[in-house]
Predicted model as a PDB file, atoms N, CA, C, CB and O in Angstrom, pLDDT in the B-factor column:
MODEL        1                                                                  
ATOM      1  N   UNK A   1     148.636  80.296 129.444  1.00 87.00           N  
ATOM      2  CA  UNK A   1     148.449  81.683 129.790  1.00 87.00           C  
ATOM      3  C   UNK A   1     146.989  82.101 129.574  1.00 87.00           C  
ATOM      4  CB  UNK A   1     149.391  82.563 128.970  1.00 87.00           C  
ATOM      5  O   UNK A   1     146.174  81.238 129.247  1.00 87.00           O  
ATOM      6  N   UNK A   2     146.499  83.770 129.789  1.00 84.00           N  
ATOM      7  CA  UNK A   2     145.284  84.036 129.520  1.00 84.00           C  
ATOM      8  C   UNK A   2     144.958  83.867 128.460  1.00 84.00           C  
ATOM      9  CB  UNK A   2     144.960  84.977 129.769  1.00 84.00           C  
ATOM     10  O   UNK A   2     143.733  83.743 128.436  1.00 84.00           O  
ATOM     11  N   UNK A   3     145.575  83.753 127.103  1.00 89.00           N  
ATOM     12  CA  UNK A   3     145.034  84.173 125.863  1.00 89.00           C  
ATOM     13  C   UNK A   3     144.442  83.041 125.260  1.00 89.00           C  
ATOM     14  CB  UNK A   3     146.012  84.786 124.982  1.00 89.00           C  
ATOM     15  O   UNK A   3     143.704  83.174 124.284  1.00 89.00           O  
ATOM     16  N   UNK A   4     144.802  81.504 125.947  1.00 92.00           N  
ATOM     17  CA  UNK A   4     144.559  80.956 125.572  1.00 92.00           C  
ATOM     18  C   UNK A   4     143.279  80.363 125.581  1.00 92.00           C  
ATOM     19  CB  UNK A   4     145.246  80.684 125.680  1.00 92.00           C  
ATOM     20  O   UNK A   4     143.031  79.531 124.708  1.00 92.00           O  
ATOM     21  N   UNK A   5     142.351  80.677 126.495  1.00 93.00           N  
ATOM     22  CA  UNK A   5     141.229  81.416 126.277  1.00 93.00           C  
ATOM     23  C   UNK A   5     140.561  81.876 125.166  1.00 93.00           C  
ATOM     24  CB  UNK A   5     141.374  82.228 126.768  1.00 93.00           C  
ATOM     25  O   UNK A   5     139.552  81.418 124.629  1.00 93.00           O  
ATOM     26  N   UNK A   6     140.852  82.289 125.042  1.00 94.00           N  
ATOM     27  CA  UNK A   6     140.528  83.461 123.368  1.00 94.00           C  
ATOM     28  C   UNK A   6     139.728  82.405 122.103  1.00 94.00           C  
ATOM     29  CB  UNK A   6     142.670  84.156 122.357  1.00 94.00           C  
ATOM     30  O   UNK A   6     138.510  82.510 121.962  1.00 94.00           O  
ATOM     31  N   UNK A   7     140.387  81.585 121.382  1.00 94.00           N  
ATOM     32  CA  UNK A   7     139.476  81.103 120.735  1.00 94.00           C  
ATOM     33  C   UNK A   7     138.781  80.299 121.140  1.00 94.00           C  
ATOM     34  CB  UNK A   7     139.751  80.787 119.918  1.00 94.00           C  
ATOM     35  O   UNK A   7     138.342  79.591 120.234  1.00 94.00           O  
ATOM     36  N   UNK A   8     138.339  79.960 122.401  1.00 94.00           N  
ATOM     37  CA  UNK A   8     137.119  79.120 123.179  1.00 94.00           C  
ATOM     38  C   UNK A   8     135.872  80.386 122.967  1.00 94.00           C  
ATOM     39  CB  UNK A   8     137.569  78.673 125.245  1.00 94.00           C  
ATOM     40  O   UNK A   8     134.797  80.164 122.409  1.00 94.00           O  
ATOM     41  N   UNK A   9     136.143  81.278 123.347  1.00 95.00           N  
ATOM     42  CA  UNK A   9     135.416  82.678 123.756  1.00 95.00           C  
ATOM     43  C   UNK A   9     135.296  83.161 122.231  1.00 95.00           C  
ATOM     44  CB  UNK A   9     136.427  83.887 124.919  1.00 95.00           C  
ATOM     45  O   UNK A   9     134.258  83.777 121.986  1.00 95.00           O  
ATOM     46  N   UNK A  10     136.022  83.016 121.367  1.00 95.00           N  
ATOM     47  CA  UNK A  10     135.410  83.617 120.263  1.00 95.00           C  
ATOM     48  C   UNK A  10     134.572  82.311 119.680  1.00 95.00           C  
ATOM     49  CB  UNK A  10     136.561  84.334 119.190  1.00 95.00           C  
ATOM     50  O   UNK A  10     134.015  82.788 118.691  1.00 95.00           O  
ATOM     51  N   UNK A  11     134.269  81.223 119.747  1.00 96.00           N  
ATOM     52  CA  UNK A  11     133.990  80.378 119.318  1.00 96.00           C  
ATOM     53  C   UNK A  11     132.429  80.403 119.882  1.00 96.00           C  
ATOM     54  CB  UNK A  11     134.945  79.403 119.541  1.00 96.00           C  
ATOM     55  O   UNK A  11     131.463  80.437 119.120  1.00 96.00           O  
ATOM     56  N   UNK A  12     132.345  80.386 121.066  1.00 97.00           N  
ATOM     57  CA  UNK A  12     131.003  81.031 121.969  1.00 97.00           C  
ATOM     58  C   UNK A  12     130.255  82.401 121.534  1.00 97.00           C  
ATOM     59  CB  UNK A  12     131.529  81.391 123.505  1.00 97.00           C  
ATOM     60  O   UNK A  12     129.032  82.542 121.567  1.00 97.00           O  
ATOM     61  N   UNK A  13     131.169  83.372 121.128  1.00 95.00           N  
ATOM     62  CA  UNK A  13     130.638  84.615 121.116  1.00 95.00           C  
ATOM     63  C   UNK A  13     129.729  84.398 119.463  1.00 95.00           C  
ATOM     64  CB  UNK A  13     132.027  85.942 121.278  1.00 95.00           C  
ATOM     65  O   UNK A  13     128.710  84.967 119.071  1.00 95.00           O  
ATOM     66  N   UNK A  14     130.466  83.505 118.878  1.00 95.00           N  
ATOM     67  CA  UNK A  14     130.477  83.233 117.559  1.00 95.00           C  
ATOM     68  C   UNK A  14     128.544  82.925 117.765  1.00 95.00           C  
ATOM     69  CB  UNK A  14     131.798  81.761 117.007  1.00 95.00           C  
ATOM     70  O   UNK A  14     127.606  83.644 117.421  1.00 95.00           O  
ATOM     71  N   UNK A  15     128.554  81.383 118.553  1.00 95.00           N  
ATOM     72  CA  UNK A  15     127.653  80.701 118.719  1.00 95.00           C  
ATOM     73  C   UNK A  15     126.081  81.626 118.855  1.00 95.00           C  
ATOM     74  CB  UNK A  15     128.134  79.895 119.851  1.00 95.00           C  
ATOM     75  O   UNK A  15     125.062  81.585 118.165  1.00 95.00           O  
ATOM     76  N   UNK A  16     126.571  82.695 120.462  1.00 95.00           N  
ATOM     77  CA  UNK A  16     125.360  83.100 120.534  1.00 95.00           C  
ATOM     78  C   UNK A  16     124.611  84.149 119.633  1.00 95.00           C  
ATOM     79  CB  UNK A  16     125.333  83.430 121.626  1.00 95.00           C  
ATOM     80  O   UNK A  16     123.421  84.442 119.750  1.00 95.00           O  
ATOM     81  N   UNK A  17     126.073  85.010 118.111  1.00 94.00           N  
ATOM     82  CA  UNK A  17     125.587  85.936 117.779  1.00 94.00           C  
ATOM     83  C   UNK A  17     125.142  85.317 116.825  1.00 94.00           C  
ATOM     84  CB  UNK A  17     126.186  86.982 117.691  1.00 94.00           C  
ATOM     85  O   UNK A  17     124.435  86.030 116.113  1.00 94.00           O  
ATOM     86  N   UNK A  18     125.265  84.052 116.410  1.00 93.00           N  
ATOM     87  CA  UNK A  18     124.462  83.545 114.844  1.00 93.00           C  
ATOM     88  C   UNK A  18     122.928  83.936 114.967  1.00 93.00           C  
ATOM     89  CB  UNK A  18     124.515  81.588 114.524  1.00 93.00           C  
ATOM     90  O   UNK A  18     122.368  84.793 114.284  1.00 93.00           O  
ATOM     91  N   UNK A  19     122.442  83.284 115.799  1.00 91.00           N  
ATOM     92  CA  UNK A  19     120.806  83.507 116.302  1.00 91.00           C  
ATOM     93  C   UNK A  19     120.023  84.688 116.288  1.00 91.00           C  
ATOM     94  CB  UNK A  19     120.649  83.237 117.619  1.00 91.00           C  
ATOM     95  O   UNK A  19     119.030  84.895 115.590  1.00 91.00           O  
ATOM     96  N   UNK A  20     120.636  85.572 117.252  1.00 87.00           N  
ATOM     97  CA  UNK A  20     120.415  87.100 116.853  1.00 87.00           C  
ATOM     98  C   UNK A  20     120.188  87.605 115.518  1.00 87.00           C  
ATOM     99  CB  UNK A  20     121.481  87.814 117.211  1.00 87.00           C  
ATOM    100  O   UNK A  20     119.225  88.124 114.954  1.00 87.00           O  
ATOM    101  N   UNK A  21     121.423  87.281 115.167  1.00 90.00           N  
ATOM    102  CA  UNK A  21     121.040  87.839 113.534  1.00 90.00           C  
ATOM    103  C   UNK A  21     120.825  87.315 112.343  1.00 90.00           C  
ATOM    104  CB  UNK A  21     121.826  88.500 113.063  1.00 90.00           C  
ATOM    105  O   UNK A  21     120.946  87.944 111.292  1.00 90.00           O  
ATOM    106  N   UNK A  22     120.423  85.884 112.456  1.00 89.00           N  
ATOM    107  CA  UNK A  22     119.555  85.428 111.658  1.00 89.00           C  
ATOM    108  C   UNK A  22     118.154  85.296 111.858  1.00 89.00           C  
ATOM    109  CB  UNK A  22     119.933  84.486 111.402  1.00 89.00           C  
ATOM    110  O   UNK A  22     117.502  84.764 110.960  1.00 89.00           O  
ATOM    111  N   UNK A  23     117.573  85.700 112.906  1.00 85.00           N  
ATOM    112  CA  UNK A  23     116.271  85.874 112.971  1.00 85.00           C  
ATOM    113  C   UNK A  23     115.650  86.634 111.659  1.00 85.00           C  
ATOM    114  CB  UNK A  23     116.029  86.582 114.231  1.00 85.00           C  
ATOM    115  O   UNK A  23     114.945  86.000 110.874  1.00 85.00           O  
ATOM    116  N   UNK A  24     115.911  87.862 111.478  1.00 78.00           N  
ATOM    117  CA  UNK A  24     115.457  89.336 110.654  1.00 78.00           C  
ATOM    118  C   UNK A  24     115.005  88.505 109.419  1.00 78.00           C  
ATOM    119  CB  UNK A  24     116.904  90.733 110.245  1.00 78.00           C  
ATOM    120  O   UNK A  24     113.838  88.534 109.029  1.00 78.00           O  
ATOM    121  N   UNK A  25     115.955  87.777 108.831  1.00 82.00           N  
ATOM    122  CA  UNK A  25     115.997  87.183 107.522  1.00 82.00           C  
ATOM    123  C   UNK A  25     115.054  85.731 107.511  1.00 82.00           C  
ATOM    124  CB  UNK A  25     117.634  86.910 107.145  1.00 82.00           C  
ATOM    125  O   UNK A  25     114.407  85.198 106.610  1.00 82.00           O  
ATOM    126  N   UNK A  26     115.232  85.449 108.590  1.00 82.00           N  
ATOM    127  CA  UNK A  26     114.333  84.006 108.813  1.00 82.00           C  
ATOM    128  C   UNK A  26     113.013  84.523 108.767  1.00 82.00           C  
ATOM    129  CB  UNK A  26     114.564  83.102 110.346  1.00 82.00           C  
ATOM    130  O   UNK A  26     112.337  84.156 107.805  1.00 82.00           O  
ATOM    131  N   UNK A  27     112.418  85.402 109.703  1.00 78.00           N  
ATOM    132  CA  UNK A  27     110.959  85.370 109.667  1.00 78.00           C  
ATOM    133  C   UNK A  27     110.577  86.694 108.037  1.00 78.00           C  
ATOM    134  CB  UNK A  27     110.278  86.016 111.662  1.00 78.00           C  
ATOM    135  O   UNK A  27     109.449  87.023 107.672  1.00 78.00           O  
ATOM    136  N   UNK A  28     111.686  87.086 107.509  1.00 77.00           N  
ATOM    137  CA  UNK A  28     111.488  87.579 106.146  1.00 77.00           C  
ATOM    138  C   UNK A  28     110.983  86.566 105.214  1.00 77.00           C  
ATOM    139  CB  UNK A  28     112.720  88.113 105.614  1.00 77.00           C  
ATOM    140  O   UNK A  28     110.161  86.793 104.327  1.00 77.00           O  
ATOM    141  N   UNK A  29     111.629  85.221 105.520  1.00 79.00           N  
ATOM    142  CA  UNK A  29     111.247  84.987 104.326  1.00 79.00           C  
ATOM    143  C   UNK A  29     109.913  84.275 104.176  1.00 79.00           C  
ATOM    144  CB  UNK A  29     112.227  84.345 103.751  1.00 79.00           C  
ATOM    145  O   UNK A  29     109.259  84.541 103.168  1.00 79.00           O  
ATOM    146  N   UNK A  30     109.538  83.601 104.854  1.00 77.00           N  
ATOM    147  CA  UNK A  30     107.613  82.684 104.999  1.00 77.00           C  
ATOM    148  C   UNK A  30     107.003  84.469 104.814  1.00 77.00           C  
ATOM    149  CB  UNK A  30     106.902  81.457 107.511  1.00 77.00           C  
ATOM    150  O   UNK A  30     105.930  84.373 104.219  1.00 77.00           O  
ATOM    151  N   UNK A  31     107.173  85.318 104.977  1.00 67.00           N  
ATOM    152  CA  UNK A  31     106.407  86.331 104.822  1.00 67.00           C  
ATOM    153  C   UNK A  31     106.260  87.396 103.052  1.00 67.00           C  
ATOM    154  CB  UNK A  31     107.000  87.107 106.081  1.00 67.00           C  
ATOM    155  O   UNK A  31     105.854  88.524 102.774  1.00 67.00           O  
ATOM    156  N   UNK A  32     106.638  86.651 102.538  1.00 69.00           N  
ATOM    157  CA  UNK A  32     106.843  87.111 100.884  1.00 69.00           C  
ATOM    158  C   UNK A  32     108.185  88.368 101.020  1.00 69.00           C  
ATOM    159  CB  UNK A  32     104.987  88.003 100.081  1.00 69.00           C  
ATOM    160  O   UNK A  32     108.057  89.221 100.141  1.00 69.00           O  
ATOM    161  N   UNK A  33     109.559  88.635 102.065  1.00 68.00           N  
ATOM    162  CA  UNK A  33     109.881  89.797 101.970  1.00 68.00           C  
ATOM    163  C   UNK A  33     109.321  90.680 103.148  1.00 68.00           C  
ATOM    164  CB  UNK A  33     109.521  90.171 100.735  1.00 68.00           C  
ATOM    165  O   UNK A  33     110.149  91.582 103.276  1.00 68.00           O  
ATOM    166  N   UNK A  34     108.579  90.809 103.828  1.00 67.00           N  
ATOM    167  CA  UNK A  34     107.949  91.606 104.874  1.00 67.00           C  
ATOM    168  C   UNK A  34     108.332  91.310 106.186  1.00 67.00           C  
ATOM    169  CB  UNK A  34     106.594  91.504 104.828  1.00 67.00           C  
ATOM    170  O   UNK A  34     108.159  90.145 106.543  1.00 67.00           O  
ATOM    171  N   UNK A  35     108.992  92.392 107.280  1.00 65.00           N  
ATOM    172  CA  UNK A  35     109.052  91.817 108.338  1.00 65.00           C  
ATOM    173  C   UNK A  35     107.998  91.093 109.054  1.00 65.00           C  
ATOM    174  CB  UNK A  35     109.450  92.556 108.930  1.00 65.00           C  
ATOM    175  O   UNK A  35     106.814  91.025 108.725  1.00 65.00           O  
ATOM    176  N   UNK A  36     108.608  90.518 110.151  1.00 67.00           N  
ATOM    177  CA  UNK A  36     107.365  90.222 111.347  1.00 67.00           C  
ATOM    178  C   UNK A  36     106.985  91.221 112.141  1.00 67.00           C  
ATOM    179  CB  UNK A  36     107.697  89.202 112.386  1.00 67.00           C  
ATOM    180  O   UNK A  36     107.696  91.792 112.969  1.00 67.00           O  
ATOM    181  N   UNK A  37     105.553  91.497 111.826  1.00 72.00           N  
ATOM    182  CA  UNK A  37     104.700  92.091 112.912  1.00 72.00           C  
ATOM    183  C   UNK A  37     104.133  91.791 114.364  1.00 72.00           C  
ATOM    184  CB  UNK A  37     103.831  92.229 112.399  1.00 72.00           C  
ATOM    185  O   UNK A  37     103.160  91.037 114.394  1.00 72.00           O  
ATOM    186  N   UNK A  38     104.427  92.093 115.110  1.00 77.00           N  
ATOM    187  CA  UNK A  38     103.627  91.759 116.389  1.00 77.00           C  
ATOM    188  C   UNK A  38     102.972  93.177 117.250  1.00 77.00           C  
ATOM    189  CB  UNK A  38     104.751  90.889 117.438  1.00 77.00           C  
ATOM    190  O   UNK A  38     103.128  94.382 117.445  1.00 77.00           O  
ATOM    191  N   UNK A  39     102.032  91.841 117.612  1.00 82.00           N  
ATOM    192  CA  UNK A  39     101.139  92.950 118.219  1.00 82.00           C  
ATOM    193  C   UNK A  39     100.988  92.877 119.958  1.00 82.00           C  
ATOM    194  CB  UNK A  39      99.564  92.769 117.488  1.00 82.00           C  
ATOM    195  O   UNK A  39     100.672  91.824 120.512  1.00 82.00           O  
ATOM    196  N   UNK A  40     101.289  94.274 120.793  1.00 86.00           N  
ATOM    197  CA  UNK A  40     101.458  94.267 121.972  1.00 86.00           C  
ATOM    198  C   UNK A  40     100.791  94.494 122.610  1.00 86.00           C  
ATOM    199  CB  UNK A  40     102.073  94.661 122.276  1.00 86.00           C  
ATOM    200  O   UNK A  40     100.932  94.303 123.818  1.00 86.00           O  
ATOM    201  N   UNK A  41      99.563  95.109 121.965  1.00 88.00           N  
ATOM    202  CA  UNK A  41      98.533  95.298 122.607  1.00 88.00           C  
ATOM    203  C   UNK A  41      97.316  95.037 121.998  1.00 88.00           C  
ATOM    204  CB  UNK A  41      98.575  96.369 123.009  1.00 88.00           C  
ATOM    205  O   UNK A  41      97.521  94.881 120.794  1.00 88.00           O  
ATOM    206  N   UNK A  42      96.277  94.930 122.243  1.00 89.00           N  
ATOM    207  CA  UNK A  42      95.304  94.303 121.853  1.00 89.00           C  
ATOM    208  C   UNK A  42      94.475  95.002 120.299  1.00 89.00           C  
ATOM    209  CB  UNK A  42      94.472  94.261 123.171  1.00 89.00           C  
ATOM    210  O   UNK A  42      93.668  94.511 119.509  1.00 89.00           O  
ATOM    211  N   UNK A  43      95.211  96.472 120.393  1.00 90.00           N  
ATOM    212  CA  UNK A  43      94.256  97.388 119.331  1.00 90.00           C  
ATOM    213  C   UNK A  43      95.450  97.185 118.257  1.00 90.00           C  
ATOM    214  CB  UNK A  43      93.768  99.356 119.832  1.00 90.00           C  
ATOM    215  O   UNK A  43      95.192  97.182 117.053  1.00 90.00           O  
ATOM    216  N   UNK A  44      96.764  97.015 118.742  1.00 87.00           N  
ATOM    217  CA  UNK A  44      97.354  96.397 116.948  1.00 87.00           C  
ATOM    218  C   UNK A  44      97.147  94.924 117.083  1.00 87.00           C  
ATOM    219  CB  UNK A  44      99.389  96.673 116.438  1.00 87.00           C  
ATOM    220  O   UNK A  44      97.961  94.465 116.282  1.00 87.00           O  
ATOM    221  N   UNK A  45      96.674  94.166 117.503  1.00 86.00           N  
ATOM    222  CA  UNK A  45      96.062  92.511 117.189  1.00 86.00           C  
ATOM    223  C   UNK A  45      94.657  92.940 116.484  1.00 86.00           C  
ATOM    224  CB  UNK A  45      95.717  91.334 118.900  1.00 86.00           C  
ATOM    225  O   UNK A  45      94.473  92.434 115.377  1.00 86.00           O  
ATOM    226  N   UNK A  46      93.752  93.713 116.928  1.00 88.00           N  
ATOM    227  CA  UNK A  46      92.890  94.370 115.960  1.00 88.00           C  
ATOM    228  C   UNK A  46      93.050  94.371 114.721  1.00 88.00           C  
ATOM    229  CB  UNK A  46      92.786  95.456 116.143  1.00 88.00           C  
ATOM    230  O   UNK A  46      92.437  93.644 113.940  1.00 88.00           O  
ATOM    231  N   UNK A  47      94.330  95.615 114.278  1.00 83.00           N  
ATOM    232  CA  UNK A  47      94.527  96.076 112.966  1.00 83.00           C  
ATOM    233  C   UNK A  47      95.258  94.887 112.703  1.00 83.00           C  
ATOM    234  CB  UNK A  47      95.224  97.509 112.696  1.00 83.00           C  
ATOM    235  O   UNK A  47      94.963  94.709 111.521  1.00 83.00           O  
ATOM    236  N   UNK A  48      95.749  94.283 112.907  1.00 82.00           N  
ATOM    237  CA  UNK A  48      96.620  92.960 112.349  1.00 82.00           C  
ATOM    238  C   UNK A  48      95.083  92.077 111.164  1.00 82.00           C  
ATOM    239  CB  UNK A  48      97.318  91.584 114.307  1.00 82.00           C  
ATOM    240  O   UNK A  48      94.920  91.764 109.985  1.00 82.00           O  
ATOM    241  N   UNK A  49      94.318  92.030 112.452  1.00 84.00           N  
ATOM    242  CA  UNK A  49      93.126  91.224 112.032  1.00 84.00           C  
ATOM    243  C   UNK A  49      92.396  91.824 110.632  1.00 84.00           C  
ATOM    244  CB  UNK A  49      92.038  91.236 113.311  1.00 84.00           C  
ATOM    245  O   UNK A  49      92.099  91.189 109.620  1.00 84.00           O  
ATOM    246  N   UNK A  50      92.154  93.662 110.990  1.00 82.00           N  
ATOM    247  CA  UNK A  50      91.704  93.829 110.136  1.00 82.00           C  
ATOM    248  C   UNK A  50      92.442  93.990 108.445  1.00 82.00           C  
ATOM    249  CB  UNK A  50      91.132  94.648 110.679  1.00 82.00           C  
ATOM    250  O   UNK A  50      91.850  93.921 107.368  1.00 82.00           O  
ATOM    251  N   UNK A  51      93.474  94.153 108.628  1.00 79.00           N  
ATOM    252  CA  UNK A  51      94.598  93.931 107.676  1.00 79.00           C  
ATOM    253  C   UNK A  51      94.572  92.429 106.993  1.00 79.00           C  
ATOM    254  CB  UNK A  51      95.996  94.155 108.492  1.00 79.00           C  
ATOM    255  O   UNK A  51      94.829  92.176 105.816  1.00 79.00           O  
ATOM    256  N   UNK A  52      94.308  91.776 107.716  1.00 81.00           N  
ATOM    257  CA  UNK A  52      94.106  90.454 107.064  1.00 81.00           C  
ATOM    258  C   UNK A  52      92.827  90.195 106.529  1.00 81.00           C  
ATOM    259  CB  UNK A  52      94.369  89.420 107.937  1.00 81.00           C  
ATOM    260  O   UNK A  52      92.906  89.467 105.540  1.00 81.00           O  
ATOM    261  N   UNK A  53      91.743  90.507 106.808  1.00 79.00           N  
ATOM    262  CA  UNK A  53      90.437  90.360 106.326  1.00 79.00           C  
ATOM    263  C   UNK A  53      90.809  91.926 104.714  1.00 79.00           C  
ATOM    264  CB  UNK A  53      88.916  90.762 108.082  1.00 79.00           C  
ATOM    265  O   UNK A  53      91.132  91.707 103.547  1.00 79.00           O  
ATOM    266  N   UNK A  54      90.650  92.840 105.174  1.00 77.00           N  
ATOM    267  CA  UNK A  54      90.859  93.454 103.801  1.00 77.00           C  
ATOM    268  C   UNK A  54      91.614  93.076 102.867  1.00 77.00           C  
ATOM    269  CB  UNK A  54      91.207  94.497 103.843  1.00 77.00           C  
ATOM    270  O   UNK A  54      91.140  93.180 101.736  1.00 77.00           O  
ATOM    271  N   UNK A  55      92.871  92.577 102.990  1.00 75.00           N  
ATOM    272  CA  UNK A  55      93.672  92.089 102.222  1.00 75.00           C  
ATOM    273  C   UNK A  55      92.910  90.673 100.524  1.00 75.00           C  
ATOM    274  CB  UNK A  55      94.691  91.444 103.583  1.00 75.00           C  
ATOM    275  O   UNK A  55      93.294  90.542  99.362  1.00 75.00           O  
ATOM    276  N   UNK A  56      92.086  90.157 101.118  1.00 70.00           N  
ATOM    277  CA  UNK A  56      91.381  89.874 100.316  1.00 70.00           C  
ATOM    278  C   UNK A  56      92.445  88.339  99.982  1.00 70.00           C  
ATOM    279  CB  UNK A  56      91.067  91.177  99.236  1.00 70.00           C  
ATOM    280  O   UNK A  56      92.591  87.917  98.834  1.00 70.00           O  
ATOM    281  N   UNK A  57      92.892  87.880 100.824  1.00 75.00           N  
ATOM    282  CA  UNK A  57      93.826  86.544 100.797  1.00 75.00           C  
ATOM    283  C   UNK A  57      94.404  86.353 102.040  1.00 75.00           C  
ATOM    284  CB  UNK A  57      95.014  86.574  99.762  1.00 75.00           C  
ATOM    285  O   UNK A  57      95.521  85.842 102.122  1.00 75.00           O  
ATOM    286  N   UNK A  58      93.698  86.749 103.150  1.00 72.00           N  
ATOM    287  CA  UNK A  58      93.724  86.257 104.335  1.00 72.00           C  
ATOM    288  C   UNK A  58      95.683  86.240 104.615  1.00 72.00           C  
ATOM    289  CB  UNK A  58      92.749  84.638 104.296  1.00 72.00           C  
ATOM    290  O   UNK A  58      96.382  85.261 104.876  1.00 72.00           O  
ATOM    291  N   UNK A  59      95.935  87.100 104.507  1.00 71.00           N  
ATOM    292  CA  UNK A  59      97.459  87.780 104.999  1.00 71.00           C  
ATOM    293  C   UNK A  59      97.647  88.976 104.995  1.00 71.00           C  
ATOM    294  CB  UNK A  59      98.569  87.461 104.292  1.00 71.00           C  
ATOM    295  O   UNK A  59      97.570  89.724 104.020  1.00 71.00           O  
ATOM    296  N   UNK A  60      98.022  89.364 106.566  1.00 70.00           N  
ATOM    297  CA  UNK A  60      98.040  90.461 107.027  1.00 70.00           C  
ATOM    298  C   UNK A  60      99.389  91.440 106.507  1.00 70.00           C  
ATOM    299  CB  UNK A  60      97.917  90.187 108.422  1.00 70.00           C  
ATOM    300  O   UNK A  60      99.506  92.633 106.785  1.00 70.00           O  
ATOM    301  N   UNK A  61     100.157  90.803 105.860  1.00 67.00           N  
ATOM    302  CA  UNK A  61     101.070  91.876 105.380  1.00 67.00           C  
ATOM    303  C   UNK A  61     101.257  92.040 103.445  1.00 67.00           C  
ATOM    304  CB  UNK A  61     102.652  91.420 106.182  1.00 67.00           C  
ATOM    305  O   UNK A  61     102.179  92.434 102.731  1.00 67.00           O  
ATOM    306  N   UNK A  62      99.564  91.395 103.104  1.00 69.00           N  
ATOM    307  CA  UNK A  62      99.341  91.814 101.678  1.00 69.00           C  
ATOM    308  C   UNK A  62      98.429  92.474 101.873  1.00 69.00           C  
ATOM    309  CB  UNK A  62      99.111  90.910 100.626  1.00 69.00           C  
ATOM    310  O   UNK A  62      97.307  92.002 101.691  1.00 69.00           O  
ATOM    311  N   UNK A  63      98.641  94.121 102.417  1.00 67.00           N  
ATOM    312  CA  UNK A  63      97.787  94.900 102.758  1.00 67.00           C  
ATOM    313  C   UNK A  63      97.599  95.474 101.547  1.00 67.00           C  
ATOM    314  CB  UNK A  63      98.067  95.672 103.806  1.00 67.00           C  
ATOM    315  O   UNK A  63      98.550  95.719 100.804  1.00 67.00           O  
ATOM    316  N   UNK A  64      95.842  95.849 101.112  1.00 66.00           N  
ATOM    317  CA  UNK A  64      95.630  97.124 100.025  1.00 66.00           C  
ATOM    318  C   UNK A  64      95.619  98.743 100.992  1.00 66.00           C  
ATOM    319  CB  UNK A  64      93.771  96.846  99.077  1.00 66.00           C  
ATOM    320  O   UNK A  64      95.725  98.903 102.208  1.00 66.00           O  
ATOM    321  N   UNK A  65      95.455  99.721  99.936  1.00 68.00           N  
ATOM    322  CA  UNK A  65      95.270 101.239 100.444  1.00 68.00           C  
ATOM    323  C   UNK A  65      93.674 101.331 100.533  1.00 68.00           C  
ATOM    324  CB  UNK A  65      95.976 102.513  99.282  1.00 68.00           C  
ATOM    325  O   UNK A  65      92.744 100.563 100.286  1.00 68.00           O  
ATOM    326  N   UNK A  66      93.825 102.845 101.077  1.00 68.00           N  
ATOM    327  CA  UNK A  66      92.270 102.931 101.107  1.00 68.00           C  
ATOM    328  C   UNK A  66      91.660 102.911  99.418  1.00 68.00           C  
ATOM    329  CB  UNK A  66      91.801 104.533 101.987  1.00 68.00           C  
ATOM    330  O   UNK A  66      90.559 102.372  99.303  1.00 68.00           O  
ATOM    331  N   UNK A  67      92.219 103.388  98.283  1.00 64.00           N  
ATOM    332  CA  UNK A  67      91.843 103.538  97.581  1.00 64.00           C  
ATOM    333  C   UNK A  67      91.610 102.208  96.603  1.00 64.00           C  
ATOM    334  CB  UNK A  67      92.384 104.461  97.400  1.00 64.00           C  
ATOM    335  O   UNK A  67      91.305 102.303  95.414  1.00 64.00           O  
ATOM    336  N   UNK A  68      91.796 101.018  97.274  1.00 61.00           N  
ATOM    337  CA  UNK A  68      91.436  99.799  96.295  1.00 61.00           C  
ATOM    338  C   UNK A  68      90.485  99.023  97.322  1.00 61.00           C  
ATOM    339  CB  UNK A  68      92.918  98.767  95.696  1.00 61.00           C  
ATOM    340  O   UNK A  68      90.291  97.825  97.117  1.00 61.00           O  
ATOM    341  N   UNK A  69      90.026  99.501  98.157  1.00 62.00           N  
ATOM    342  CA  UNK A  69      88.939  98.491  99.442  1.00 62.00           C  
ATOM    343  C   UNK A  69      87.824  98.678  98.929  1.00 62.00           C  
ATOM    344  CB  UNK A  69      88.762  98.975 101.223  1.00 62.00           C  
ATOM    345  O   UNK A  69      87.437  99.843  98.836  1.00 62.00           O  
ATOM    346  N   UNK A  70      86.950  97.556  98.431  1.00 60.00           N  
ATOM    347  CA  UNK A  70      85.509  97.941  97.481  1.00 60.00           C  
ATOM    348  C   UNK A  70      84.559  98.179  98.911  1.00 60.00           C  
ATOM    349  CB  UNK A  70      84.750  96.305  96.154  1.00 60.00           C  
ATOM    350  O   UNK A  70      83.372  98.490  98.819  1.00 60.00           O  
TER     351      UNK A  70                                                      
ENDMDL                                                                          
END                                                                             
């Protein structure tokens, strides 16, 4: 009958949603905890850059404030 179907299709649905939502946590973690940033246009590839040079350890998401930039 139709239903039998059913756990082929949940078995698939299974498959493609692992990926989806283990991304978030995957690129969390090489990043100390911080999502992934991307940049879409050329002026946040800028601030990406300059975020990484201030940072003072060449990683753009161990950003300081204005008030610790000598």
């Amino acid at each position: 009958m139709w239903f039998e179907i059913l756990p082929g299709l949940a078995v698939m649905a299974t498959c493609l949603l692992i990926p989806g939502i283990a991304t978030a946590p995957i690129h969390r973690f090489p990043n100390g905890g911080e999502g992934k940033r991307v940049a879409y246009y050329s002026y946040q590839w800028t601030l990406m850059e300059r975020d990484k040079r201030v940072s003072g350890v060449n990683r753009y998401y161990v950003s300081k404030g204005l008030e610790n930039i000598d």
